[in-house]
Backbone as a printed PyTorch tensor [residue, N CA C, xyz], in Angstrom:
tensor([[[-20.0870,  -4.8670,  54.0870],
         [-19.6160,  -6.2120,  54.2280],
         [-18.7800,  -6.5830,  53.0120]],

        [[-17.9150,  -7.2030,  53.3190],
         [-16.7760,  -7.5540,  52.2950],
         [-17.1150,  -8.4370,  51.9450]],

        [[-16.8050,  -8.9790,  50.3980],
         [-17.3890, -10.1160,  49.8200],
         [-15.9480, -10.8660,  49.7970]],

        [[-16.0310, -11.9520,  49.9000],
         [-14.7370, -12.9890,  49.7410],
         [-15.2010, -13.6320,  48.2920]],

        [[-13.7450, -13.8250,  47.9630],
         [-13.6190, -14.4710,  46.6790],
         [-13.3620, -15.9570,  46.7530]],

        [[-14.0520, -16.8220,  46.1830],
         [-14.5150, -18.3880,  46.1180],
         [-12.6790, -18.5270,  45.5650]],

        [[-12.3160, -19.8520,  45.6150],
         [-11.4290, -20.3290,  44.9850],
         [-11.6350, -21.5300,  44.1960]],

        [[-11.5970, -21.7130,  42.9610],
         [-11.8170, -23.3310,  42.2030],
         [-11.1160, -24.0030,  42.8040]],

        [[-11.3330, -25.3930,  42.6480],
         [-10.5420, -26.9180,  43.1310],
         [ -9.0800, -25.9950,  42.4780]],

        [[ -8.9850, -25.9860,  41.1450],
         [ -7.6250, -25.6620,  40.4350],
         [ -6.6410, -24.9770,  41.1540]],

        [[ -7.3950, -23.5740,  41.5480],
         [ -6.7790, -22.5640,  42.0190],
         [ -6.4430, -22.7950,  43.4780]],

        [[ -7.0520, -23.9350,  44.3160],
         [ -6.6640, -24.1300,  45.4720],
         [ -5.7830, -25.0750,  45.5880]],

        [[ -5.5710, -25.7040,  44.4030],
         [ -4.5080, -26.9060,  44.2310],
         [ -3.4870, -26.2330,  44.0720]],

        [[ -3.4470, -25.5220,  43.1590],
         [ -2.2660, -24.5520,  42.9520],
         [ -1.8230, -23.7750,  44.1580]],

        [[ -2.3040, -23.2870,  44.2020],
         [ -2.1330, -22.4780,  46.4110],
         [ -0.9920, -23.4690,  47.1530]],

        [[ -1.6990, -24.6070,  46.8770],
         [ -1.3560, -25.3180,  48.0840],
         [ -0.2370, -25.7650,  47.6010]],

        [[  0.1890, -26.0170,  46.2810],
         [  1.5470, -26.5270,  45.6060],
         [  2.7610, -25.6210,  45.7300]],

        [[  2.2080, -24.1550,  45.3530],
         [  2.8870, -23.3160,  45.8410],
         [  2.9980, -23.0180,  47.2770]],

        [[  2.2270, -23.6430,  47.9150],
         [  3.0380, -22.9620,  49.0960],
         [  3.9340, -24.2620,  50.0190]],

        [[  3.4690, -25.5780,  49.4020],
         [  4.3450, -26.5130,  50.0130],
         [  5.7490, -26.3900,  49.4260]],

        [[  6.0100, -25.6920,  48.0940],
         [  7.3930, -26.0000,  47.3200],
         [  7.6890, -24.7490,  48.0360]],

        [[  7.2430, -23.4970,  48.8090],
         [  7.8560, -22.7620,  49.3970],
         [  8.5230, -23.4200,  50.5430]],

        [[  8.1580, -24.0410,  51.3180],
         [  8.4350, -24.2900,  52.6090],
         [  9.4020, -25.7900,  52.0100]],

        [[  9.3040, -26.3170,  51.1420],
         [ 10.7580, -26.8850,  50.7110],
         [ 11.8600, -26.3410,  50.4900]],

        [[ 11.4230, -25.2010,  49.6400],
         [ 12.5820, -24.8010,  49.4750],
         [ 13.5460, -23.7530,  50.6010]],

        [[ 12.4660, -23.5270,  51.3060],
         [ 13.0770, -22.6030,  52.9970],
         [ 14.2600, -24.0340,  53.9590]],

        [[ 13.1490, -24.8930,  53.6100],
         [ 14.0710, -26.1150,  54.1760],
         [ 14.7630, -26.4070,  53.6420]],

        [[ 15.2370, -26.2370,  52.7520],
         [ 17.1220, -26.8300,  51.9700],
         [ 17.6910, -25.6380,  52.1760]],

        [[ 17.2750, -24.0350,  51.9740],
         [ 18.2920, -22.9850,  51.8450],
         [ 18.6280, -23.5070,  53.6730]],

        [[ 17.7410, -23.6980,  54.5460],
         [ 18.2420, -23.8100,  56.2080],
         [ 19.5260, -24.9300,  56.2130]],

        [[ 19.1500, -26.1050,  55.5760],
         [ 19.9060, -27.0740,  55.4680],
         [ 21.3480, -26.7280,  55.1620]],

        [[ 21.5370, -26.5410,  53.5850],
         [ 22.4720, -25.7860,  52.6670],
         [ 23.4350, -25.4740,  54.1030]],

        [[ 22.9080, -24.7450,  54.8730],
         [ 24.9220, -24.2800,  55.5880],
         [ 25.3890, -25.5860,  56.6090]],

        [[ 24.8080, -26.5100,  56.3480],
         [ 25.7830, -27.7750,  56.9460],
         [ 26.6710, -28.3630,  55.7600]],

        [[ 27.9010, -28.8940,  56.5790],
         [ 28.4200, -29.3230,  55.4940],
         [ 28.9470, -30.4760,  56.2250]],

        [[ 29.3790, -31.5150,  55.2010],
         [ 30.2740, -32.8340,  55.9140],
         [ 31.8460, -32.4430,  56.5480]],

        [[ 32.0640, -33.2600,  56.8440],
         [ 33.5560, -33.7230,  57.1760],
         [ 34.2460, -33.6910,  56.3140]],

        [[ 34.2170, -34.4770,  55.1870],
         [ 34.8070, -33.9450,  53.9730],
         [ 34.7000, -32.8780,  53.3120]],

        [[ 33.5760, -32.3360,  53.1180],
         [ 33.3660, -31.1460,  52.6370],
         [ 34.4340, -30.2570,  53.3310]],

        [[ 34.3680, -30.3040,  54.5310],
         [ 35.5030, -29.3110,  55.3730],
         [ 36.8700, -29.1750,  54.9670]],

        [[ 37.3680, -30.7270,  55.1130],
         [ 38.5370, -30.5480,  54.6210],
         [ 38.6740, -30.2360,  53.0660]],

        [[ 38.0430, -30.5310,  52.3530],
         [ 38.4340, -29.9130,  51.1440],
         [ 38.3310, -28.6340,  50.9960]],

        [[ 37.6040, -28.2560,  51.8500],
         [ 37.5560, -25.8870,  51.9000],
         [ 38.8340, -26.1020,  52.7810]],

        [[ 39.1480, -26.6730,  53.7930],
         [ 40.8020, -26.6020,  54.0220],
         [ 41.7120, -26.9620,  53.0420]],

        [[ 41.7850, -27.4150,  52.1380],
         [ 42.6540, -27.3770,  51.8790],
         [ 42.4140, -26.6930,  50.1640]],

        [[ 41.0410, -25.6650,  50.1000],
         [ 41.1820, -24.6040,  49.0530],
         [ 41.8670, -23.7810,  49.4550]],

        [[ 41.9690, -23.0780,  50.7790],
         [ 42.2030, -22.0000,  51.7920],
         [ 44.0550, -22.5270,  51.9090]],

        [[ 44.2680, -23.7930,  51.9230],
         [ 45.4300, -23.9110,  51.7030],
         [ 46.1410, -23.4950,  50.5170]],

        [[ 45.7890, -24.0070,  50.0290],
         [ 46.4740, -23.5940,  48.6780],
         [ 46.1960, -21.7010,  47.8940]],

        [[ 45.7330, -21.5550,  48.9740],
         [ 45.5800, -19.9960,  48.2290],
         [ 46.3220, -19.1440,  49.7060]],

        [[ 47.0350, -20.3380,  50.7110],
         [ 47.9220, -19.4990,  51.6190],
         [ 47.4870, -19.2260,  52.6220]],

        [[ 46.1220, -19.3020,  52.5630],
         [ 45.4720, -19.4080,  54.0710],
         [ 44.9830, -20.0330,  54.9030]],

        [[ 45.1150, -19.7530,  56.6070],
         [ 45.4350, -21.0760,  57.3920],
         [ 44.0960, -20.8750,  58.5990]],

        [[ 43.7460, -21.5370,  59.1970],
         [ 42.6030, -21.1270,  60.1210],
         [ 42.9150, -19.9640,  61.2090]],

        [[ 44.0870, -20.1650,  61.1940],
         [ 44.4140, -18.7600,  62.2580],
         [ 44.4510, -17.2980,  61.7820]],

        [[ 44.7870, -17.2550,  60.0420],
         [ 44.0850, -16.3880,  59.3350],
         [ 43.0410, -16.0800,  59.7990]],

        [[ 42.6920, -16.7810,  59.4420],
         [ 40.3550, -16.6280,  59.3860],
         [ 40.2970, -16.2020,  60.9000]],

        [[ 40.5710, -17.1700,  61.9920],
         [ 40.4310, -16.8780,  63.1210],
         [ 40.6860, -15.4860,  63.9480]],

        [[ 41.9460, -14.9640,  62.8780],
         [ 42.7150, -13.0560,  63.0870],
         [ 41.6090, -12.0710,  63.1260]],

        [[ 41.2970, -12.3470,  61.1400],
         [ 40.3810, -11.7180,  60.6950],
         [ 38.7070, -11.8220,  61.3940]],

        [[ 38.3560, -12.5510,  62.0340],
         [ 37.0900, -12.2820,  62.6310],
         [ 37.3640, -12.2620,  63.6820]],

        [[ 38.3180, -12.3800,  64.5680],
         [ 38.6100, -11.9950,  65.9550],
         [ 38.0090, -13.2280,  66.8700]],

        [[ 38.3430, -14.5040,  66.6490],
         [ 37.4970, -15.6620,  67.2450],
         [ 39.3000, -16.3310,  67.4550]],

        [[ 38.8730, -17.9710,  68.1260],
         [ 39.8120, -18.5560,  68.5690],
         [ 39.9950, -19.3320,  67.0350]],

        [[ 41.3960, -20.1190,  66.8570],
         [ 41.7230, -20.9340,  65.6050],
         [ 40.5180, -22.3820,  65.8170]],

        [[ 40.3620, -22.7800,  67.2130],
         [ 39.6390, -23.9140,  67.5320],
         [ 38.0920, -23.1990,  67.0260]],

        [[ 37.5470, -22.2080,  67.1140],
         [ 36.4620, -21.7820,  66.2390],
         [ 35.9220, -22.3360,  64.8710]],

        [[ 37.1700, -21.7010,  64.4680],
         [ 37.0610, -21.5540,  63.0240],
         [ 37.2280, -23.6070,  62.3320]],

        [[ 38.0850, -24.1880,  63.1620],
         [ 38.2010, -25.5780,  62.5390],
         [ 36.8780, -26.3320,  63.1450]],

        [[ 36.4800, -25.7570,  64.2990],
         [ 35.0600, -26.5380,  64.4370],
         [ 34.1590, -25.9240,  63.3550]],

        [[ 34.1060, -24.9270,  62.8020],
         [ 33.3040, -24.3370,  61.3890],
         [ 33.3830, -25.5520,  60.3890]],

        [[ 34.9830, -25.4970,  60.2550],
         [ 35.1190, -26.2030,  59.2400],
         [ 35.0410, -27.7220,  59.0590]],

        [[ 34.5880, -28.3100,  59.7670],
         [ 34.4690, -29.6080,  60.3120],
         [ 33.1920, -29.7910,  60.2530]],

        [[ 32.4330, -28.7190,  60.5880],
         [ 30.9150, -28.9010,  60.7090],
         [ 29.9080, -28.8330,  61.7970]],

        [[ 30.7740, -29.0490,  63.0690],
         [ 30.4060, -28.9680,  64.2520],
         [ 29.8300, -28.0590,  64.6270]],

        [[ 30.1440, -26.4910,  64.0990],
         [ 29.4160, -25.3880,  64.7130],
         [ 28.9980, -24.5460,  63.2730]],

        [[ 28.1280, -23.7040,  63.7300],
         [ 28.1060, -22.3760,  62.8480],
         [ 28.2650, -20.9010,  63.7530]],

        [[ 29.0310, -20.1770,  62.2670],
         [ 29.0910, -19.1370,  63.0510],
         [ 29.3050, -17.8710,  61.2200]],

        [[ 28.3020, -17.4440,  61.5320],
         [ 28.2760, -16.3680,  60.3640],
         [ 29.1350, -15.3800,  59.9300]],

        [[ 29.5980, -15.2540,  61.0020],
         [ 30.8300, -14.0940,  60.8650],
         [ 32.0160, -14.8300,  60.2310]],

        [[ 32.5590, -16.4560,  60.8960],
         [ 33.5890, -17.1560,  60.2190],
         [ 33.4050, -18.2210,  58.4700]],

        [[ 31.8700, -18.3730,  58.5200],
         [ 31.2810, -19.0090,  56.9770],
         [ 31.6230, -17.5630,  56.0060]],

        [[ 31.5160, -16.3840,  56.5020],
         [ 31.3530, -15.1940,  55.6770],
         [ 32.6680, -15.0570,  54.7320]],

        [[ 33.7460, -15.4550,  56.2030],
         [ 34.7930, -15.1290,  55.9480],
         [ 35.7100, -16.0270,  55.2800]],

        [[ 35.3910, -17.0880,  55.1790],
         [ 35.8550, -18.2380,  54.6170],
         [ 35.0800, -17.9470,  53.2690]],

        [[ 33.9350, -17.9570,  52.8670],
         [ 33.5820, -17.4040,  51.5660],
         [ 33.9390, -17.0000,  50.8140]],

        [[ 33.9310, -15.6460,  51.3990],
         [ 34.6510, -14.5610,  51.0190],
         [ 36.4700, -15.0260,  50.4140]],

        [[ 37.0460, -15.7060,  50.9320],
         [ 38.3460, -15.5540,  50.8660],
         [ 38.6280, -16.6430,  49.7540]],

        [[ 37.5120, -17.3550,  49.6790],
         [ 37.4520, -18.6900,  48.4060],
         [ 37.1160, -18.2210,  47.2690]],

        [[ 36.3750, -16.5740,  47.2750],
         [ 36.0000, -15.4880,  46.3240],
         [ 34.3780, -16.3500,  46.0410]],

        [[ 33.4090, -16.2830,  47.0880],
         [ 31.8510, -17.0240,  46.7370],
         [ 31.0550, -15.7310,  47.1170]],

        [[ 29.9350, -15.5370,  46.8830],
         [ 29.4270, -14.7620,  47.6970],
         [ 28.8520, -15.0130,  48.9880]],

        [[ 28.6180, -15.8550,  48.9560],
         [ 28.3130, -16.5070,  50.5660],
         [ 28.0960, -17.4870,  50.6430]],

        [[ 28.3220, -18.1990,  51.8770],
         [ 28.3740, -19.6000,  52.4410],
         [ 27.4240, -20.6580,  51.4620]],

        [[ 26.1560, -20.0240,  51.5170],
         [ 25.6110, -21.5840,  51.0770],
         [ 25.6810, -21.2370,  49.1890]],

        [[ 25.7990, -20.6140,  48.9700],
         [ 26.6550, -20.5130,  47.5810],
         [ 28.0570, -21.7130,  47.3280]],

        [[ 28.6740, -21.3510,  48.0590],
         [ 29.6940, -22.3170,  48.3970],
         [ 29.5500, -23.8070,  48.5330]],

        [[ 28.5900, -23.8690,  49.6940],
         [ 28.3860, -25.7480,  50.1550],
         [ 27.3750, -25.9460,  48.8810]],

        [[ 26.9140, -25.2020,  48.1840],
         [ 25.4800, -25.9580,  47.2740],
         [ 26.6500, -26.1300,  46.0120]],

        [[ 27.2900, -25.5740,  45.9500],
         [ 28.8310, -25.4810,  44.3720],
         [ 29.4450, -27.0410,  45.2360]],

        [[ 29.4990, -27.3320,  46.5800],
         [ 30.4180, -28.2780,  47.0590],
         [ 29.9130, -29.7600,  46.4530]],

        [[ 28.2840, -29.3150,  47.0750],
         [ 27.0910, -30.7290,  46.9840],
         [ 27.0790, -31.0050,  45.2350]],

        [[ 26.9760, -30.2890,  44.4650],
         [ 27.0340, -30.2620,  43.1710],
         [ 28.0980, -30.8060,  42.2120]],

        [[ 29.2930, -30.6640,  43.2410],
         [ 30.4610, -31.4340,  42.5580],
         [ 30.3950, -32.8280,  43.3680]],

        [[ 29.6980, -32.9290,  44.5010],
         [ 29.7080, -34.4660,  44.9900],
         [ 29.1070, -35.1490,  43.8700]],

        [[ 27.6600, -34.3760,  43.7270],
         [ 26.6940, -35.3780,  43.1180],
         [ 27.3200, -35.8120,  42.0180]],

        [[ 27.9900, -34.9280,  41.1560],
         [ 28.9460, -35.2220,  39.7780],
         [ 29.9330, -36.0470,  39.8960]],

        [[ 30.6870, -36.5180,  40.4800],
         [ 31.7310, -37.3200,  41.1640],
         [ 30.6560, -38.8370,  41.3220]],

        [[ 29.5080, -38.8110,  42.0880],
         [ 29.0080, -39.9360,  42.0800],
         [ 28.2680, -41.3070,  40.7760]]])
């Protein structure tokens, strides 16, 4: 028979702290790939200024241009076109990107 190990008040407080700040923090990385309306257009018009246009993006992942601007708008997700938009802004990935976006909001405010 296996003996189980008791837990103190402490050690079960702690448990439980850790595991609620886990499941916070699962819920913002889920969050993290929405972005606003504004947010969009301003990755349009990074992608502008470095020459690239949604029908780019849209080439390169093989999707429609109406895809890729519902991405960028916010309306949809699609991993293959956040990747690629990332990528081309030089991020390593998407929510790298929108959490660098949210970070310059909050600073601005």
């Amino acid at each position: 028979m296996k003996s189980q190990k008791t837990m103190t008040d402490e050690e079960l407080k702690e448990f439980i702290a850790q595991k609620i700040a886990e499941k916070k923090a699962a819920a913002i990385a889920r969050a993290s790939k929405k972005i606003t309306p504004e947010q969009g257009l301003y990755i349009k018009y990074r992608l502008k200024c470095m020459g690239t246009t949604s029908a780019d993006i849209a080439f390169e992942v093989g999707c429609s241009k109406q895809n890729v601007c519902n991405v960028l708008s916010g309306k949809s997700h699609s991993q293959r076109i956040e990747r690629a938009v990332a990528s081309r802004l030089g991020y390593k990935s998407w929510n790298d990107m929108v959490t660098e976006l949210r970070a310059m909001r909050e600073m601005a405010a």
